[in-house]
C-alpha positions in Angstrom: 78.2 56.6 79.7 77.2 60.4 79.2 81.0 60.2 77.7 80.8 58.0 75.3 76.6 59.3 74.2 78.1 62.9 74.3 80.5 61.7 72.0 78.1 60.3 69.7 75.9 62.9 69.6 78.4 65.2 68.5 79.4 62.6 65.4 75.7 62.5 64.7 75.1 66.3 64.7 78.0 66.5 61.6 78.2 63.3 60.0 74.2 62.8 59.8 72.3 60.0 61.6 71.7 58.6 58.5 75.6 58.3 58.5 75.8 57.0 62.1 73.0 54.4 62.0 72.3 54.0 58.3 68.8 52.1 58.1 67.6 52.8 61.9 67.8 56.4 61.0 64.3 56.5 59.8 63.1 55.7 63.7 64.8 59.3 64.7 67.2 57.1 66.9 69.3 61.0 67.3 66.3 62.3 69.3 66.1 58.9 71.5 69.8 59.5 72.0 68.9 63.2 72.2 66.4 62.4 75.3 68.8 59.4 76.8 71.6 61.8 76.9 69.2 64.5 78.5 68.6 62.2 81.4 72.0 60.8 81.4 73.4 64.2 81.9 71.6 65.8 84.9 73.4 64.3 87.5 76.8 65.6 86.1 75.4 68.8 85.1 74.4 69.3 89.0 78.2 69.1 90.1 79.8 70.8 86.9 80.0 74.4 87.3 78.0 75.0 84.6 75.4 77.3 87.0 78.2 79.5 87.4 79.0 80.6 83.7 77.0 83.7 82.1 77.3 81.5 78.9 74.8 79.4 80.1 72.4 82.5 80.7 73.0 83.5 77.1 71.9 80.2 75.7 68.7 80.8 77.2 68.5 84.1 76.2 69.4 82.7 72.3 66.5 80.2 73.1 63.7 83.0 74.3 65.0 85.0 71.2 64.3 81.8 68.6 61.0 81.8 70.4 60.0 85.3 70.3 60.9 86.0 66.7 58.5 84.2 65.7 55.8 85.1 68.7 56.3 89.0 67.9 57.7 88.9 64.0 55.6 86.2 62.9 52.2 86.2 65.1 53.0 82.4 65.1 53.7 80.9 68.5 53.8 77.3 66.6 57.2 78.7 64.8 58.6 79.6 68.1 58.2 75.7 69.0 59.7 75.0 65.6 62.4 77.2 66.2 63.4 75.9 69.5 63.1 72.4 68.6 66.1 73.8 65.6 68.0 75.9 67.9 68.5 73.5 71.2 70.6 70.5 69.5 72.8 72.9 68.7 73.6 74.6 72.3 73.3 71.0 74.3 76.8 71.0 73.4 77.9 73.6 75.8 76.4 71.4 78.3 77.3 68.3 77.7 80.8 69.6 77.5 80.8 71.0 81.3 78.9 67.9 82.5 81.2 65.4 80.8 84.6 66.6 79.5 86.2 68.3 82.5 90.1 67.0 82.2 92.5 67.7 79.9 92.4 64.3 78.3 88.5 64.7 78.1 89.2 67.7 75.9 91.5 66.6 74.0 88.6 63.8 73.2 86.6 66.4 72.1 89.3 67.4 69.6 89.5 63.6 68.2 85.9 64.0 67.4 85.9 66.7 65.6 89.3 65.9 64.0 87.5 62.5 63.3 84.8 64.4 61.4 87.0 66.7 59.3 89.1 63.0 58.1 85.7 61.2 57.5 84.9 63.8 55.4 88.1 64.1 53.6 88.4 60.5 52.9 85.2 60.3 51.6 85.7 63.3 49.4 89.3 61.8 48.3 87.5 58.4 47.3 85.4 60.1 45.0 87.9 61.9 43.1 89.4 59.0 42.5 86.6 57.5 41.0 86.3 60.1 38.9 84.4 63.4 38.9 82.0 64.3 36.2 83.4 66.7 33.9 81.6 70.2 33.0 78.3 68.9 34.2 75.5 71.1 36.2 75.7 70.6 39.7 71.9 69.3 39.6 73.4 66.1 37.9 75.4 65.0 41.1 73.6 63.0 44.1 73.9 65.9 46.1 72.3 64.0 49.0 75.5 61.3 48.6 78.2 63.0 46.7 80.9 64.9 48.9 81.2 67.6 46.3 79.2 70.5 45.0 79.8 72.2 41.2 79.8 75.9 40.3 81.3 78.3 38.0 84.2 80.2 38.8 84.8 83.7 37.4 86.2 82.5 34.2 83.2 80.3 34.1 85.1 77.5 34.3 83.7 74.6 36.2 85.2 73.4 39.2 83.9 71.3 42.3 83.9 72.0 46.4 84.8 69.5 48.8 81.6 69.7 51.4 80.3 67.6 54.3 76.4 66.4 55.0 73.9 67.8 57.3 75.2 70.8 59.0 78.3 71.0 57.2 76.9 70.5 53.6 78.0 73.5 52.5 81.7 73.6 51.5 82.5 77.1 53.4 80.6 75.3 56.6 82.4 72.6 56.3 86.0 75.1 55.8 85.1 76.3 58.9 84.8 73.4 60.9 89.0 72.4 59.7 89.7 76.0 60.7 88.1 75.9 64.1 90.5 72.3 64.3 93.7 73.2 62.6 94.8 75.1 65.5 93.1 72.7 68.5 95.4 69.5 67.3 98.4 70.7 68.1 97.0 70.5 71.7 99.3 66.8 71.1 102.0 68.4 70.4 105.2 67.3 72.8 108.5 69.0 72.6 111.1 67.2 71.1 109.1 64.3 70.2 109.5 64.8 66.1 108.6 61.4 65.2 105.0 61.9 67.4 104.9 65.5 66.3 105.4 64.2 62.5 103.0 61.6 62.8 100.3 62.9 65.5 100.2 66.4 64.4 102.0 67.4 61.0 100.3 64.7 58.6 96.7 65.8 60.4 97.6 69.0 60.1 98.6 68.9 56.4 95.2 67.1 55.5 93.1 69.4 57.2 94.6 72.2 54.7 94.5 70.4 51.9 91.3 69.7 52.7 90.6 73.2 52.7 92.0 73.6 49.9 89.3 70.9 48.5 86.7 73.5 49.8 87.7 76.5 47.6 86.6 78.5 50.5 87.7 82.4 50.5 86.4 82.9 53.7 88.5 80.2 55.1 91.4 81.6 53.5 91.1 84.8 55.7 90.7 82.7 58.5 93.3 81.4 58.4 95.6 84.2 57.8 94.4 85.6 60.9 95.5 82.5 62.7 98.6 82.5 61.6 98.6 86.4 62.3 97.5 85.6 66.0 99.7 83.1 66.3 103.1 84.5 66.0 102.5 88.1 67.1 104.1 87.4 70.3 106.9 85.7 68.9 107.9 87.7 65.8 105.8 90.5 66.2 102.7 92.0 64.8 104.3 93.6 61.3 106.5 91.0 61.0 102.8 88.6 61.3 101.1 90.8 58.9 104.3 90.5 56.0 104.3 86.6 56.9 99.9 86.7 56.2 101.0 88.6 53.0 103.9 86.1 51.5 100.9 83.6 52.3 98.0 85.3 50.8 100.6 85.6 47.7 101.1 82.0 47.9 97.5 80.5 48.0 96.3 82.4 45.4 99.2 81.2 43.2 98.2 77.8 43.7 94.4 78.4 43.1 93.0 78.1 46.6 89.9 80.0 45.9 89.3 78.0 42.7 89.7 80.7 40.4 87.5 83.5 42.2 88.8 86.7 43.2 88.6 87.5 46.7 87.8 91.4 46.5 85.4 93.7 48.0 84.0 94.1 44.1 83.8 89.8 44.5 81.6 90.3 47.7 79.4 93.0 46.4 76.5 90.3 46.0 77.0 89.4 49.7 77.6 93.1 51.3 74.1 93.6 49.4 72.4 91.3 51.7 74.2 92.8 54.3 72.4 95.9 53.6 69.5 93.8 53.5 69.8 92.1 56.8 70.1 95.8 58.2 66.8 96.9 56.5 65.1 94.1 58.1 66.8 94.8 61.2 65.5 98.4 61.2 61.6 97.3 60.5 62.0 94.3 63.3 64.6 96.0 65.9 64.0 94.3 68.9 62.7 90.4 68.1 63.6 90.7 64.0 61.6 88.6 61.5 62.3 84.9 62.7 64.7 82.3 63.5 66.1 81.4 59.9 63.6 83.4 57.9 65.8 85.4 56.4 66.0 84.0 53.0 62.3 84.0 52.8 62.4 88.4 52.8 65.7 88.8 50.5 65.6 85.6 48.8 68.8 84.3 50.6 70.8 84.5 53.6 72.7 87.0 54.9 76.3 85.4 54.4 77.4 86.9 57.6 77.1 86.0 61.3 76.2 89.0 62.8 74.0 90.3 60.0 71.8 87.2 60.4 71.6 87.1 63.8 70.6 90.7 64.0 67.9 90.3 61.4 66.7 87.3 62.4 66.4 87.8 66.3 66.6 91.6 66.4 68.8 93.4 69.0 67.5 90.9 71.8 68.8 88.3 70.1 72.0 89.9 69.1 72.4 90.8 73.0 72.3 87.4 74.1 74.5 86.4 71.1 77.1 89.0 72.1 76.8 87.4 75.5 77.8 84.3 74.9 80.7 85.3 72.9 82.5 88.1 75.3 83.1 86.0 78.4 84.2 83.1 75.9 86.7 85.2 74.0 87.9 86.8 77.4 88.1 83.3 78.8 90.1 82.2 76.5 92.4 85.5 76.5 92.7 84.9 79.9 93.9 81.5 79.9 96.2 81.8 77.3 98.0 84.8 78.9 98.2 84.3 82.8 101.6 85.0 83.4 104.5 82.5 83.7 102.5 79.3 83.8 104.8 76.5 85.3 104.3 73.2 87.8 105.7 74.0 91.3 106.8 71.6 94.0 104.7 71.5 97.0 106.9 73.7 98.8 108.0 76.2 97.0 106.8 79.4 95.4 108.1 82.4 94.0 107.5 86.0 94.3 104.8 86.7 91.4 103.5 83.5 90.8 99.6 83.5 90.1 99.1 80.9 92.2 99.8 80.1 96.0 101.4 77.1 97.9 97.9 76.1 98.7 96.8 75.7 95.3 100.3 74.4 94.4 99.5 71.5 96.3 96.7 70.7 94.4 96.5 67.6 92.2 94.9 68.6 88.8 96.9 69.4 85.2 100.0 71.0 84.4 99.1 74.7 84.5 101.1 75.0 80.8 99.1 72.3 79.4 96.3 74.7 80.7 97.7 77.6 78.9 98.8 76.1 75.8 95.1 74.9 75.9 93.8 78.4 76.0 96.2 80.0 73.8 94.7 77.1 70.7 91.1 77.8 71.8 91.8 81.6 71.4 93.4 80.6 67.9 90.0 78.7 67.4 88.0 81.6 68.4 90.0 83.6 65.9 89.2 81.3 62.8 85.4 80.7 63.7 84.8 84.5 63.8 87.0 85.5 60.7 85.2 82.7 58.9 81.8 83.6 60.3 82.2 87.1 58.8 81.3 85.7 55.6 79.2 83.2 56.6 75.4 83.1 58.4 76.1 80.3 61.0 76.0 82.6 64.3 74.2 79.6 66.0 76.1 76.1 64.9 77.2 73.7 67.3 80.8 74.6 66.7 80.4 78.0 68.5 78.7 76.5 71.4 81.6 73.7 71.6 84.7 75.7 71.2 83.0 77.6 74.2 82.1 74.8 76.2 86.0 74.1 76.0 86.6 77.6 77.2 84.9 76.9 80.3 85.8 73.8 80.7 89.5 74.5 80.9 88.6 78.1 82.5 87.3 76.0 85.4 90.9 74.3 85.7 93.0 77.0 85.6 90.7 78.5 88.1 90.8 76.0 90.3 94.8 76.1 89.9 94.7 79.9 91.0 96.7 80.9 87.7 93.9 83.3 86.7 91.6 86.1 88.0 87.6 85.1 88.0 85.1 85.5 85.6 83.7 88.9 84.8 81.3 90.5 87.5 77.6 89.7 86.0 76.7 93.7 85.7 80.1 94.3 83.9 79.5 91.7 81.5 75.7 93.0 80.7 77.3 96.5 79.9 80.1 94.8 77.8 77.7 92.8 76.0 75.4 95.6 75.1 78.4 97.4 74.0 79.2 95.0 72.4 76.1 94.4 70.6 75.7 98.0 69.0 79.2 98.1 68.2 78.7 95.1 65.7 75.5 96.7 64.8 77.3 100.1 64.1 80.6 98.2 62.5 78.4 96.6 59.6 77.1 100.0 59.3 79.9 101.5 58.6 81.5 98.9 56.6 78.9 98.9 53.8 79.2 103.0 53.5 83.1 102.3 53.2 82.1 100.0 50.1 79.9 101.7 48.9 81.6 104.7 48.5 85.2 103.1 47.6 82.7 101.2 44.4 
């Protein structure tokens, strides 16, 4: 049961209860499956090894951080409820993954779901065009509460629509990043020498999901996913090799208008590395709690359009900590998976000299330890696309994050369990990584905006 709720929930989170449930949306049926799945999910969450990952002590660091911005930044401890009641939906996830998704098939559900999302959308979006889109109309005259697209002007001022989602993803660069944090997870189906499944299970997905992209005109997304593709074949072709590969496909999408027609340039950015230096300012006069869980906009009249600048302004250097923390041992994790040696299914017998695991564990039932590895190496992808993407965007605290590391532990847990790995990171190394961590960002933006600055 907390399967098939968790499952639900997540479809809800994207796709809108309204979506879900049409007319019994109005009775807030999300927060009665909200609670249900709460109670659903304590039993499981006892046995999962949720207790044991330091991601689950950052969560509750993000949560006192929502609270106290607005406690210490706004003198408001009624915002700090607010804020909570905004910020936990979107880290259940991570639990509900451990609790309920702790095989290989179970996370390659998780993958259908969010595949599922990215096709609804698409569809959607593809119906409309064939029905016809308004032509050179303001964006105020389409339904934006029912259309799947959103006008602007690009730099020609020429008019031209973005494919975009509802509720969280209603924005089409949110909704961008949600098909790059996919693209690379769906060839998780992927069986050698299978080309009719690979065609039909994989490719044609695969193929949507970009031009789907494509649909979203989103320039962040376009980085993104150069630097999957840049991740992806390092090992196999090497690193300048990657790089000449991003560059014959940078060439290639903007030939074929993937940006709809705006220049991706630092000159392009300057309005958004402007509120960068904003969301420093504020960071500066609110250093340790900032000015409050999504008040940004409401000091420099919009978001920061970049993960860490938002999260830095918004919950100060606590925040950003705790942030940090959540995002080392995931990345690690997922490092760690994807590179653990040679990562092959032993008899029960037999071992060889080197192998990261022992006859003991050999004899183990549980999953293939390459499925396990190829698992990591596509979160690690993931990882690389949400990040790249979130560069440009202010969505340091969507549910996306909080699944794709949910995953991480999930499937950390397995190849623990196998013996093909090492264990997590010692608690006191991780607090000096993450603090480390969390002035290096600080320092990186820094610097980044007097490179810019003095380059225009």
């Amino acid at each position: 049961m907390g399967l098939v709720l968790s499952i639900l929930y997540i479809l809800t989170y994207y796709l809108t209860p309204e979506t879900i449930f049409g007319d019994l949306a109005v009775y807030r049926v999300e927060l009665i499956l909200a609670v249900l799945l709460f109670v659903v999910s304590l039993p499981a969450l006892a046995r999962s090894a949720v207790g044991k990952t330091p991601q689950s002590i950052a969560v509750i660091g993000l949560a006192v951080a929502a609270f106290m911005s607005f406690v210490v930044g706004q003198h408001w401890p009624g915002g700090g409820v607010t804020a909570l009641l905004l910020f936990i939906p979107n880290v259940f996830a991570y639990f509900l993954i451990c609790a309920h998704f702790s095989s290989v098939t179970r996370v390659k559900l998780i993958v259908l779901t969010m595949l599922f999302v990215c096709l609804f959308v698409i569809g959607h979006g593809a119906a409309e065009l064939y029905r016809g889109l308004p032509v050179g109309r303001a964006a105020d005259d389409l339904n934006l509460n029912s259309s799947y697209f959103l006008g602007m002007s690009n730099n020609a001022r020429q008019w031209f629509y973005r494919l975009k989602g509802h509720g969280q993803i209603n924005d089409p660069n949110d909704f961008a990043q949600l098909i790059v944090c996919v693209l690379p997870l769906i060839f998780a189906f992927w069986r050698s020498k299978s080309f009719v499944r690979n065609f039909f299970v994989v490719l044609v997905p695969a193929g949507i999901l970009i031009w789907g992209m494509y649909l979203t005109h989103s320039r962040g997304a376009i980085l993104a996913l150069l630097a999957i593709v840049i991740m992806a074949v390092r090992k196999k072709i090497g690193l300048i090799p990657g790089l000449l590969l991003a560059a014959v496909l940078f060439a290639a999408v903007s030939a074929t208008n993937f940006s709809g027609g705006r220049d991706i340039s630092t000159s392009a950015g300057a309005d958004r590395t402007a509120l960068w230096g904003d969301g420093l300012e504020l960071l500066k006069a609110h250093p340790i709690f900032g000015v409050g869980f999504g008040l940004m906009p409401d000091y420099v009249s919009q978001t920061a359009h970049n993960s860490i600048v938002v999260c830095a302004a918004e919950l100060g250097l606590f925040g950003l900590f705790f942030w940090s923390m959540f995002l080392v041992p995931s990345v690690r994790d997922a490092f760690v998976i994807a590179s653990p040696g040679e990562a092959k299914e032993l008899p029960p017998w037999e071992t060889e000299k080197g192998t990261p695991y022992s006859v003991a564990t050999a004899k183990t039932n549980g999953p293939d330890p390459a499925e396990i590895k190829k698992l990591g190496q596509l979160l690690l992808l993931s990882f690389t696309g949400f990040l790249v993407s979130g560069y440009f965007l202010s969505r340091a605290y969507v549910m996306t994050l909080f699944l794709l590391g949910g995953m991480t532990e999930v499937v950390f847990e397995m190849a623990l369990k196998r013996g093909m790995i090492s264990p997590r990171l010692p608690f006191g190394r991780l607090l000096r990584y993450s603090g480390v961590m969390t002035l290096s960002l600080v320092l990186f933006i820094y610097i980044m905006l007097r490179i810019i600055n003095i380059v225009h």
